[in-house]
C-alpha positions as CSV (number, residue, x, y, z in Angstrom):
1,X,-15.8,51.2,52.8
2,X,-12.8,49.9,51.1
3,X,-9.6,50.0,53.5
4,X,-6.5,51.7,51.8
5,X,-2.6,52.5,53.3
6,X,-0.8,55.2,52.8
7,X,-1.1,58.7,51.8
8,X,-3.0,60.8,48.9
9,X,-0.9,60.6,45.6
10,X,-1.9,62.7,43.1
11,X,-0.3,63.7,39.5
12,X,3.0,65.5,40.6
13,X,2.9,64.7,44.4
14,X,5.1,61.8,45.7
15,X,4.7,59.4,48.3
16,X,5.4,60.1,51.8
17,X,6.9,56.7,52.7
18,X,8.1,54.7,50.2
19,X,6.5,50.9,49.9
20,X,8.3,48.0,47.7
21,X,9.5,47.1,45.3
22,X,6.7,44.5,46.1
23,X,3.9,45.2,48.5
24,X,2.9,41.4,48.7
25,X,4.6,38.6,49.9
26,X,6.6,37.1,47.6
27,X,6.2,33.0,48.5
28,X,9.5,31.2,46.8
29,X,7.1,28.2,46.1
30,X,4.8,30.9,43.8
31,X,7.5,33.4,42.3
32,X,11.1,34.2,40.9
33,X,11.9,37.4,42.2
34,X,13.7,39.7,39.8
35,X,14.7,42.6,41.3
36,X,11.5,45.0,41.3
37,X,10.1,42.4,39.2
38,X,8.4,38.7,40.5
39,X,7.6,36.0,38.2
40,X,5.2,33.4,38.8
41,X,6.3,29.7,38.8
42,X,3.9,27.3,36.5
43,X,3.5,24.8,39.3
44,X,2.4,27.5,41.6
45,X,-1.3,27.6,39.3
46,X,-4.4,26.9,40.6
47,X,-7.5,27.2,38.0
48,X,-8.3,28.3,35.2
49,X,-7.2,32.1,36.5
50,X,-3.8,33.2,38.2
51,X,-5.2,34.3,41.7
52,X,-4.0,37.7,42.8
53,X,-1.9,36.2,45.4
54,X,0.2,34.1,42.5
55,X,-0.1,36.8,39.8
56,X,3.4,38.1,38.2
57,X,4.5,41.5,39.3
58,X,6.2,43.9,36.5
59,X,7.7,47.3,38.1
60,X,9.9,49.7,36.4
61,X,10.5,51.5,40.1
62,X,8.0,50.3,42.8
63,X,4.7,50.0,43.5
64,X,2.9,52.9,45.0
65,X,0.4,52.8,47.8
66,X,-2.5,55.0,46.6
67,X,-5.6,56.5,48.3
68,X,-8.9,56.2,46.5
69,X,-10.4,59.1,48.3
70,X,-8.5,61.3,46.6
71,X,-7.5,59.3,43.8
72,X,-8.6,61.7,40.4
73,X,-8.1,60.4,36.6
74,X,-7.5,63.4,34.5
75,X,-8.7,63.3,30.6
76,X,-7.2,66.1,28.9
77,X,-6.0,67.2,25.5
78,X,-6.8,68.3,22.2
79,X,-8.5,65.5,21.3
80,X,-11.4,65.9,23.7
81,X,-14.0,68.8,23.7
82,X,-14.6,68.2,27.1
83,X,-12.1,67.8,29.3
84,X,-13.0,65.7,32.4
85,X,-12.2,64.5,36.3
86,X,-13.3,61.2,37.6
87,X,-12.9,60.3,41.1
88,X,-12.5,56.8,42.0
89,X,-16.9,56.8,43.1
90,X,-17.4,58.5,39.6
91,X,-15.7,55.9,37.9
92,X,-17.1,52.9,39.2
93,X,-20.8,54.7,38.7
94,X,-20.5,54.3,35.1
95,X,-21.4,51.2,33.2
96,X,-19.2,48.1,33.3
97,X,-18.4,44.9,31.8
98,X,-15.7,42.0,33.1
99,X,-13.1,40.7,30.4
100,X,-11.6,37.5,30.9
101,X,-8.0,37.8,29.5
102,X,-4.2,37.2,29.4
103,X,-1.8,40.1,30.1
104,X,1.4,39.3,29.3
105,X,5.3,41.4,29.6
106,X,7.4,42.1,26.4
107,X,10.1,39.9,27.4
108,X,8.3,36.9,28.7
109,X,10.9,34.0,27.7
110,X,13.1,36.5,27.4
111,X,16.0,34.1,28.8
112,X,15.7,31.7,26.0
113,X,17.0,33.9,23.6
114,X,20.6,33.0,25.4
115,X,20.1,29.5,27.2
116,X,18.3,27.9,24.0
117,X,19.1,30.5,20.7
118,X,23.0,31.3,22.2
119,X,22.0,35.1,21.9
120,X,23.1,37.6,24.5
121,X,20.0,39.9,25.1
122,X,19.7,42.5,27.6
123,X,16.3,43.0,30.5
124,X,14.9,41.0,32.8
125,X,15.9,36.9,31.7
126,X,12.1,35.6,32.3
127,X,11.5,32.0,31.8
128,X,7.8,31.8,30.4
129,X,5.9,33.1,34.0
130,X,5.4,36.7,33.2
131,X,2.2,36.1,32.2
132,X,-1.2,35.8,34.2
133,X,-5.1,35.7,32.7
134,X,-7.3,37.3,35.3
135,X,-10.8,38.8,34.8
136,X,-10.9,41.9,34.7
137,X,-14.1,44.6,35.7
138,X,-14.3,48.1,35.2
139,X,-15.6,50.5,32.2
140,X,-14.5,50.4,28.7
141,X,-11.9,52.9,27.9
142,X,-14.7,54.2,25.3
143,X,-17.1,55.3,27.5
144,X,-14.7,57.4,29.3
145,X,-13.2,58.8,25.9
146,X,-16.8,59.7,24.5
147,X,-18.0,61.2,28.0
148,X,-15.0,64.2,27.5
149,X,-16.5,64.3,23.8
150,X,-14.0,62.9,21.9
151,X,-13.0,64.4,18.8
152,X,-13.1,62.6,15.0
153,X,-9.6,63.6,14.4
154,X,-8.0,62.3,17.4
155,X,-5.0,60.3,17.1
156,X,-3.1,59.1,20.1
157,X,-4.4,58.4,23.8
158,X,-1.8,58.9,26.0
159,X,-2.0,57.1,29.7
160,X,-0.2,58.2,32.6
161,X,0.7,55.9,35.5
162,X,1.3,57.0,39.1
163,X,4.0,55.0,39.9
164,X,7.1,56.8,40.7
165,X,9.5,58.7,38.0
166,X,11.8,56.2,36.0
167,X,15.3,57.6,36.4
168,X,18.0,55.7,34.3
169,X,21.3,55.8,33.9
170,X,21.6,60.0,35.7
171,X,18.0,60.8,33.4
172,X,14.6,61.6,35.0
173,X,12.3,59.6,32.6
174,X,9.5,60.7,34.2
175,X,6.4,58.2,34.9
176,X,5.4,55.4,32.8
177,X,3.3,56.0,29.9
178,X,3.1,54.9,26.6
179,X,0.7,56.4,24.0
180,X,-2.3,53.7,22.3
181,X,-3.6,54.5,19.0
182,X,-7.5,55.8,19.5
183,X,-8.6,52.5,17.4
184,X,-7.3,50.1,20.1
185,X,-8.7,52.3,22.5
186,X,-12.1,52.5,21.4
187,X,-12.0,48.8,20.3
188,X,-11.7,46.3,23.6
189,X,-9.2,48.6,25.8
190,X,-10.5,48.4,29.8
191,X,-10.5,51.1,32.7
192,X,-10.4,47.8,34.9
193,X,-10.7,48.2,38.9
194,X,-11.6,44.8,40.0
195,X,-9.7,41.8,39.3
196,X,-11.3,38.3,40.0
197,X,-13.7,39.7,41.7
198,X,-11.5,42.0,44.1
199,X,-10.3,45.4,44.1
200,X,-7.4,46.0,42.2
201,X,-4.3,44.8,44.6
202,X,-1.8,47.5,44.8
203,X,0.7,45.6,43.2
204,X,-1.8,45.2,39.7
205,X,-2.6,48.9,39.9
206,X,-4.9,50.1,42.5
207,X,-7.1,52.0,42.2
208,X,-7.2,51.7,38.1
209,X,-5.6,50.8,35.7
210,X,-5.7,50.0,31.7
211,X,-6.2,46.3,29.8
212,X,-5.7,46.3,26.7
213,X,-6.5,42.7,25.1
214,X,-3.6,41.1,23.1
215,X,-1.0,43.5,23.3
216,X,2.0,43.5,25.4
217,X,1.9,44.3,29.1
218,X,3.8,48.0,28.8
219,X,0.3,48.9,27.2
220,X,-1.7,48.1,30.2
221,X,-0.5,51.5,32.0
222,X,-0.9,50.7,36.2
223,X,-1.9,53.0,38.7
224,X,-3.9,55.0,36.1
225,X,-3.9,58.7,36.8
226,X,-4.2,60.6,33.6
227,X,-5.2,60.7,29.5
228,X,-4.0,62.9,27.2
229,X,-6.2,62.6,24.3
230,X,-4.2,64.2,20.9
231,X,-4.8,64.9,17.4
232,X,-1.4,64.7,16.5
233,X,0.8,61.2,17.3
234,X,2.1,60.8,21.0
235,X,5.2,59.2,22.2
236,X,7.0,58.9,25.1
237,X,10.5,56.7,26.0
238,X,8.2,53.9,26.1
239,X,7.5,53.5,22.3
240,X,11.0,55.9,21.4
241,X,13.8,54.5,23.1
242,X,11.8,51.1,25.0
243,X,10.0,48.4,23.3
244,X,11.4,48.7,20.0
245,X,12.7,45.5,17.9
246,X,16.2,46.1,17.2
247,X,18.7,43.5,15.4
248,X,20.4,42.2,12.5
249,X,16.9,41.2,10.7
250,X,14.8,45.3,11.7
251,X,15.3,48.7,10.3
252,X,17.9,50.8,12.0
253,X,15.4,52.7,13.9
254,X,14.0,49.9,15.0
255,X,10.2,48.1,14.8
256,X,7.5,49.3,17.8
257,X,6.1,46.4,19.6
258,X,2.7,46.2,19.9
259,X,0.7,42.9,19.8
260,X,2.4,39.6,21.8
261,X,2.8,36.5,20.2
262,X,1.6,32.7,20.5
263,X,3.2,30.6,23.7
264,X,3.4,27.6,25.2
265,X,4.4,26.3,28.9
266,X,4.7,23.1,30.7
267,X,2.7,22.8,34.0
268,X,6.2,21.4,35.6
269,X,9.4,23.1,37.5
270,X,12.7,24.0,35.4
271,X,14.5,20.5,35.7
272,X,11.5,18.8,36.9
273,X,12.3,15.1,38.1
274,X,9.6,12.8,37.4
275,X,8.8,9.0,37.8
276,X,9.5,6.5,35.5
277,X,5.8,5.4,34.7
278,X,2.7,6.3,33.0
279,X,1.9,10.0,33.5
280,X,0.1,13.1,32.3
281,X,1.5,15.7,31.0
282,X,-0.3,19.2,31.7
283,X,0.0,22.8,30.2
284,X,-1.5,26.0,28.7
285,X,-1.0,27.8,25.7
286,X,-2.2,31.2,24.8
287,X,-2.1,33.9,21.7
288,X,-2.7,37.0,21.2
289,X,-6.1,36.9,19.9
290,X,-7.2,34.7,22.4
291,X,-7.4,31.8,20.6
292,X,-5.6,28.9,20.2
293,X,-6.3,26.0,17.1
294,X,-4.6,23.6,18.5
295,X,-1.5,22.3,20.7
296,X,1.4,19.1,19.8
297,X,3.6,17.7,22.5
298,X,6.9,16.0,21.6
299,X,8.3,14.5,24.2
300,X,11.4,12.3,22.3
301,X,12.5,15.2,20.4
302,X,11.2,13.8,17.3
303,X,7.6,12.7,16.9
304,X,4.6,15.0,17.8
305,X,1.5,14.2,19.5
306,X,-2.1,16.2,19.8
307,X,-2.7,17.4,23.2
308,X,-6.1,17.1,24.4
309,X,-8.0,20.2,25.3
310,X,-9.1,20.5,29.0
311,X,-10.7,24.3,29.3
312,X,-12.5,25.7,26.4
313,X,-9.9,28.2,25.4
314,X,-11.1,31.1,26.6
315,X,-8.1,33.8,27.4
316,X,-6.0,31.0,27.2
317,X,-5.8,27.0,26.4
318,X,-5.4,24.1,29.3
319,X,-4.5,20.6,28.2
320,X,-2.7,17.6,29.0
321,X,-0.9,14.9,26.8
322,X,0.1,11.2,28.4
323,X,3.7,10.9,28.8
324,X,4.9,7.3,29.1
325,X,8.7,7.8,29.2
326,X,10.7,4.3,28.5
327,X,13.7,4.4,30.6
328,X,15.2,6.8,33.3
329,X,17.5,9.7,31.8
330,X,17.1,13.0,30.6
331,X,14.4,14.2,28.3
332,X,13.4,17.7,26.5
333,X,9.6,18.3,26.6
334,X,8.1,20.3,23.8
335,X,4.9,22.0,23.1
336,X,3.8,24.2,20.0
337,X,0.4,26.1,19.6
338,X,-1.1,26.9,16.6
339,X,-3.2,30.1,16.8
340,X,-6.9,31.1,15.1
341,X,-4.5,31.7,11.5
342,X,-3.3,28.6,11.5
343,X,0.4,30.0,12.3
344,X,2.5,27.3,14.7
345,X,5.5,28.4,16.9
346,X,8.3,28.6,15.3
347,X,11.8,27.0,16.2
348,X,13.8,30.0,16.6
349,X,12.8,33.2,17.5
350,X,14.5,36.5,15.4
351,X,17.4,37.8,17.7
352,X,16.7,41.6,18.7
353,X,18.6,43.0,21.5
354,X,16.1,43.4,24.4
355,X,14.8,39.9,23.7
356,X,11.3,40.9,23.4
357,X,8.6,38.5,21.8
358,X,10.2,35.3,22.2
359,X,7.8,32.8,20.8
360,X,9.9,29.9,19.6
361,X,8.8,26.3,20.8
362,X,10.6,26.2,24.2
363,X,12.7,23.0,25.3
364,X,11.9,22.0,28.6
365,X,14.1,19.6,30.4
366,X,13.4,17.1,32.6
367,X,14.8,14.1,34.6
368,X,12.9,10.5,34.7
369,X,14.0,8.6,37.9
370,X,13.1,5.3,38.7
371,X,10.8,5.4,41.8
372,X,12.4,3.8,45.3
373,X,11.2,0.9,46.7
């Protein structure tokens, strides 16, 4: 039987103690901690998969503790002919699959847009560590839509999280949701309930939440609770007033964010210090496709080098690059993917104001020391 804390929450019910921001611990050698939010450091990595343990926490208020017992997913709407209930036994009855991929917040790199671009930008100033691959079980978010007989008209799926209501600035929000266009849902979007080969931790959404391949992190909806299925569009502060692009180079009414772009990080602490010497370099790239062409290294600022593949690429690209640095000092490591379309990162990044999508090639700095006798 699985073990769970806390009380019954269900759709309009709060908690009856209140847990967080974070329910796990929070190690300083494997995360930044942000407020509510914790972001996992690159030399904290073990495999080709973030273990739960090490994976980055995103929370707009805190994470709920949530009995599966009487945990309920509602599918409702228009959109549905059949209007459903699954319990947490239901869903897992139903046929699964495991999906091996990267989820990844808005405003990952965020902090670049200042520190390299000289751009104020407001949110939560992450270096490149909220991101995580994990694999993922559970039941495809079309099986679900088709068993409440869904409609050919339908528009908009609209999922509802359980975490508790976003209040900001004096206004009740309400919970996190953000609507998904039925396409994406019936194309690779997940009901997930395990990851790596666990139940969901409470901090990644126990007891379910949504995956949704390639998009940004907002869109994979934790602590699952309800659908709304429409024939008409959905929206919510989450695609109205959040998670727009908005800047000198976007419409006035800003461009929704959907899909993340191609990055690139360095296997080493901010400010590293490494020994003079021969050395390898070691890294990961990832897009939002899932695929990655290729990856360069410069590590004099000038020249480029291939990087050599070390995983096969699935999710997200591993590889390493020798790194024979000539003298002690202070040098700027870069790295730039080029994804399935043959795009390469770009240099700069187009400001907007919440810094979202940051996906220029990222200067990392690092100090050579000669090594004591």
């Amino acid at each position: 039987m699985l073990a769970t804390a806390g009380v019954a929450l269900m759709p309009g019910r709060a908690l009856a103690a209140e847990p967080g921001p974070i329910v796990k611990p929070l190690p300083p050698e494997y995360f930044t901690v942000h407020g509510t939010n914790a972001e996992m450091k690159w030399t904290a990595l073990s495999g080709h998969v973030i273990p739960n343990d090490r994976f980055f926490v995103r929370n707009h208020t805190r994470t709920p503790v949530i009995d599966a017992a009487t945990w309920r997913l509602r599918v409702h709407g228009n959109g549905v002919r059949r209007p459903l209930e699954l319990t947490y036994r239901d869903l897992r009855a139903l046929p699964s699959c495991t999906v091996e991929t990267v989820i990844e917040c808005a405003g990952n790199g965020r902090s670049f847009y200042t520190s390299q671009q000289g751009q104020a930008v407001a949110g939560t100033p992450w270096k490149l560590g909220a991101v995580g691959l994990a694999r993922w079980r559970g039941v495809r978010l079309s099986t679900v839509l088709r068993l409440a007989g869904l409609r050919h008209d339908a528009v908009d799926v609209l999922p509802v999280g359980l975490d508790p209501e976003y209040v900001t600035g004096g206004v009740n929000l309400g919970r996190v949701r953000r609507p998904l266009p039925v396409e994406k849902a019936l194309d690779d979007t997940l009901i997930a309930y395990e990851m790596n080969g666990e139940p969901l931790p409470p901090d990644h959404g126990f007891p379910a939440r949504l995956v949704v391949p390639g998009w940004i992190g907002i869109a994979s909806i934790k602590w699952l609770g309800e659908l709304e299925v429409a024939t008409t569009a959905l929206d919510s502060p989450w695609d109205t007033q959040y998670y727009r692009m908005v800047g000198p180079t976007y419409p006035a009414e800003g461009t929704l964010v959907t899909t993340q772009v191609t990055k690139s990080a360095f296997e080493l602490a901010w400010g590293a210090t490494l020994p003079l010497g021969r050395q390898v370099l070691t890294g990961r790239s990832w897009s939002p496709d899932g695929r990655v062409r290729r990856v360069d290294v410069s590590t004099d600022g000038t020249t480029w080098r291939r990087a050599v593949p070390t995983s096969s690429g699935h999710g997200w690209l591993q590889w390493q690059v020798p790194f024979h640095p000539a003298a002690p000092g202070q040098y700027e490591l870069r790295a730039r993917a080029t994804d399935s379309r043959g795009v390469a990162q770009p240099d700069v990044s187009p400001l907007n104001t919440q810094g979202y999508l940051f996906g220029a090639v990222v200067r990392h700095p690092v100090n050579v020391v000669q090594p004591s006798d």
